[in-house]
C-alpha positions as CSV (number, residue, x, y, z in Angstrom):
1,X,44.6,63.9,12.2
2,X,43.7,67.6,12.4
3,X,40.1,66.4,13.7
4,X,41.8,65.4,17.0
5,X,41.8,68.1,19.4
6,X,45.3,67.6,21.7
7,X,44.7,70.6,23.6
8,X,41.5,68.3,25.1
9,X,43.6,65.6,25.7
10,X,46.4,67.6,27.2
11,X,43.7,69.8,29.9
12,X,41.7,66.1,30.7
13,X,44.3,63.8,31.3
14,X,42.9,62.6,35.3
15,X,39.3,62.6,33.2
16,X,40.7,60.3,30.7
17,X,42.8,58.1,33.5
18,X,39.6,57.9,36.0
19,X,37.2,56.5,32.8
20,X,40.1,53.8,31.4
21,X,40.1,52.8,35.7
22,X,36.6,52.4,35.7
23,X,37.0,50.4,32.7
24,X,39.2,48.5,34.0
25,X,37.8,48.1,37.5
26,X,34.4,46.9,35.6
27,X,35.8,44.7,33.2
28,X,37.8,43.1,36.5
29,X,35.0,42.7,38.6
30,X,32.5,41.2,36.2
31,X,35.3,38.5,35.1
32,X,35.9,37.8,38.4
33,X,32.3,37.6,39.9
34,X,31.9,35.3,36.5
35,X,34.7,32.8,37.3
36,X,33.6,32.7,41.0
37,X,29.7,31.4,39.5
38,X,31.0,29.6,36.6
39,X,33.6,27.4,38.5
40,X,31.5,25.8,40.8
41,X,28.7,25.5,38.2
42,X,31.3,23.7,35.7
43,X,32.2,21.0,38.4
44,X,29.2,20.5,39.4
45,X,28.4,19.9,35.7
46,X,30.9,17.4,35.7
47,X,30.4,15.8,38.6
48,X,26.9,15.6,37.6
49,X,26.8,15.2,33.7
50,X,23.2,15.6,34.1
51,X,23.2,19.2,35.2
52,X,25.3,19.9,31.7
53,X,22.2,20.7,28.9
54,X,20.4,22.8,31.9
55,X,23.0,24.6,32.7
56,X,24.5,25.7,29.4
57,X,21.4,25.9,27.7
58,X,20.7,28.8,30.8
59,X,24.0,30.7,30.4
60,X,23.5,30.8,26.9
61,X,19.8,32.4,27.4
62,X,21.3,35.0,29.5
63,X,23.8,35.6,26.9
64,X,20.9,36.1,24.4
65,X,19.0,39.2,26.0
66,X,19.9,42.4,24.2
67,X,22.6,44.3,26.7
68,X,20.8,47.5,26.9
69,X,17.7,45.3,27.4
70,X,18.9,43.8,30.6
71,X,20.4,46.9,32.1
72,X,17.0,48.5,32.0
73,X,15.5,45.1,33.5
74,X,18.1,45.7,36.4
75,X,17.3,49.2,37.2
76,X,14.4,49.4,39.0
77,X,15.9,46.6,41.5
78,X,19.7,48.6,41.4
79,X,18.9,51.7,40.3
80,X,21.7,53.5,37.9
81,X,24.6,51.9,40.3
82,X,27.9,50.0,39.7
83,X,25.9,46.9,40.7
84,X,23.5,47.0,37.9
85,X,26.4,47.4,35.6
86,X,28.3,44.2,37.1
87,X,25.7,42.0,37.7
88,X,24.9,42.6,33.3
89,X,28.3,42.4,33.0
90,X,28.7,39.3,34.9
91,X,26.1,37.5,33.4
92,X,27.3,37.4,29.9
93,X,30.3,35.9,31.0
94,X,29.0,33.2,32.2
95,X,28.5,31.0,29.1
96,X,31.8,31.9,28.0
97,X,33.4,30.7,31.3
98,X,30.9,27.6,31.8
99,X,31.6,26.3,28.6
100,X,36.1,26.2,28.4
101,X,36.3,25.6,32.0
102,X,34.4,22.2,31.4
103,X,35.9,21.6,28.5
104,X,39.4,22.2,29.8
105,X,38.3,19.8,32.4
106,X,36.9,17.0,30.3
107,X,40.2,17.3,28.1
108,X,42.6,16.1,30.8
109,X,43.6,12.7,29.7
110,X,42.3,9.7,31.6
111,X,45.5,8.3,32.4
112,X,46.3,11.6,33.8
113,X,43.8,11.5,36.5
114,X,44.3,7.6,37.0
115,X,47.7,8.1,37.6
116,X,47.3,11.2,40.0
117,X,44.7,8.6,41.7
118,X,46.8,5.9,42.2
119,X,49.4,8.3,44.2
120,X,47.1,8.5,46.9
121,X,45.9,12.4,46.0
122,X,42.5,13.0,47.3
123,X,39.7,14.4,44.6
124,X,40.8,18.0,45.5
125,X,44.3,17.8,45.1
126,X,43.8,15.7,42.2
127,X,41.7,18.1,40.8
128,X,43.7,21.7,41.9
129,X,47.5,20.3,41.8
130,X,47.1,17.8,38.2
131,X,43.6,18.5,36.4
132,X,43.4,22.0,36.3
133,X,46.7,23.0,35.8
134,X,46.6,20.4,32.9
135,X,43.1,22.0,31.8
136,X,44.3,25.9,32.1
137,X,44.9,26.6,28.4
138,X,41.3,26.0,27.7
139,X,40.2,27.8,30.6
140,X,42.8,30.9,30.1
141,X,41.1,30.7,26.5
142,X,37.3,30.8,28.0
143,X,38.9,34.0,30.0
144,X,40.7,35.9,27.4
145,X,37.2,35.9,25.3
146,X,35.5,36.9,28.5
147,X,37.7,39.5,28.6
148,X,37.5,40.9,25.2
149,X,33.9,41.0,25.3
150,X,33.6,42.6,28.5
151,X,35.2,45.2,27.6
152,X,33.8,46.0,24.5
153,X,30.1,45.1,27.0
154,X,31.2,47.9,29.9
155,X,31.2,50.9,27.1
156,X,27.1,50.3,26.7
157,X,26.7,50.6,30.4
158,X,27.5,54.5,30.0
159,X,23.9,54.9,29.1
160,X,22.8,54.2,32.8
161,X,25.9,56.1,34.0
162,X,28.7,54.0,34.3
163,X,30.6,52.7,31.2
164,X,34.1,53.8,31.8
165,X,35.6,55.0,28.4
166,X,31.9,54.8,27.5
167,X,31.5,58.0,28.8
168,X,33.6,59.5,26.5
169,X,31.9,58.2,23.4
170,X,28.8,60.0,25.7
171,X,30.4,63.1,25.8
172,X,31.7,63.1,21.9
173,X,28.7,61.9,20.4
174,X,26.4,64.6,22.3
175,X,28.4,67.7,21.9
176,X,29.3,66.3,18.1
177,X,32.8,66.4,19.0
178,X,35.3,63.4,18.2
179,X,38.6,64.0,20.1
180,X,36.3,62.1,23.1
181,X,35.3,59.4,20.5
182,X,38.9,58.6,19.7
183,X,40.4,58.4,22.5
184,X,37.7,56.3,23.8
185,X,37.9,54.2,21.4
186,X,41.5,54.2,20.8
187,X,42.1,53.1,24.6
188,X,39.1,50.6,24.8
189,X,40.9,49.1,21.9
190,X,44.6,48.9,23.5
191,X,43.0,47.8,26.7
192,X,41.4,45.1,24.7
193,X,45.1,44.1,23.0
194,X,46.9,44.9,26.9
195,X,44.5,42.3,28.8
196,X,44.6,39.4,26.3
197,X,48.7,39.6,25.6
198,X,48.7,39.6,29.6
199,X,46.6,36.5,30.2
200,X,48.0,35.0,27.1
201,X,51.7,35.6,28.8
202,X,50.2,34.3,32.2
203,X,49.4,30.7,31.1
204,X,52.8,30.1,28.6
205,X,54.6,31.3,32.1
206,X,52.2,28.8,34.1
207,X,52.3,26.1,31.4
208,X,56.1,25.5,31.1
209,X,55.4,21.7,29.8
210,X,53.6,23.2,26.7
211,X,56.6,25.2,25.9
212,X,58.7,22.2,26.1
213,X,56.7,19.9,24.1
214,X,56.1,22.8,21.7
């Protein structure tokens, strides 16, 4: 791989560490701002069946409009800031999030919540202590796709400045040289692989039923 250049590498390594944490830090931030809208937004949808169609068909608008399309919407109220970067970011996880955190919920088995019920748990323990942990594959899922997209999401906002490894592909692509390219993409790629082995690790350790039945 002669067209790598490790001499770059080795004379850049806090460069390449600060870009993969502002990755990260983005990708975190927008999947968290996400879940904190989409939560609420999913029990209500349950609790409310009638606020379903509306609210899904609205995420999935949102998820619609052209990345780059929507940062440039967002600038002239944010400016070229972190916060025009996660409030695109957090918007197109929303439909993802929406979507497997109801279903999760709607695929607890009846008997599940009748029995908690008839033990005297009130709606929110039923729902935090029985139906959600019963409902966290599907909503690990929702996140895991979140992730995977966000990531892959954070690169475009280089263009207004932010963008975490983004930057490097910046860099590479406008001084035509590829060792920023690579590792750019190299890391956004073991990120990518790194976050969803994590979360996938997090629900079999919170899920030991499932490994039991399986």
């Amino acid at each position: 791989m002669s067209f790598i250049r490790w001499s770059w590498i080795a004379d850049n390594p806090d460069l390449i560490l600060e870009k993969l944490l502002q990755h990260v830090e983005l990708t975190g931030f927008a999947l968290l701002f996400g879940f904190m809208i989409a939560f609420p937004l999913a029990l209500a949808a349950i609790r409310w069946p009638r606020l379903y169609a509306p609210s899904l068909a609205t995420t999935g608008v949102l998820f619609t409009v052209p990345s780059l399309a929507l940062f440039i919407l967002l600038i002239p109220f944010t400016g070229l800031s972190m916060a025009t970067s996660l409030i695109g970011l957090t918007i197109y996880t929303l439909l993802i999030l929406f979507r497997n955190i109801v279903a999760g919920l709607r695929g607890v088995p009846q008997e599940v919540s009748e029995a908690a019920r008839a033990m005297g748990y009130s709606r929110s323990w039923q729902l935090f202590s029985v139906e959600i942990p019963v409902a966290l594959p599907v909503i690990v899922a929702g996140i895991r796709i979140a992730a995977i997209t966000t990531i892959g999401l954070v690169t475009v906002t280089a263009l207004i400045g932010q963008g975490g490894l983004g930057q490097l592909f910046i860099t590479g692509f406008t001084l035509h040289f590829a060792t920023p390219l690579i590792v750019g993409f190299v890391l956004s790629v073991l990120l990518a692989v790194v976050v969803d082995l994590v979360l996938a690790g997090a629900v079999w350790l919170m899920t030991p039923w499932r490994r039991g039945r399986s």
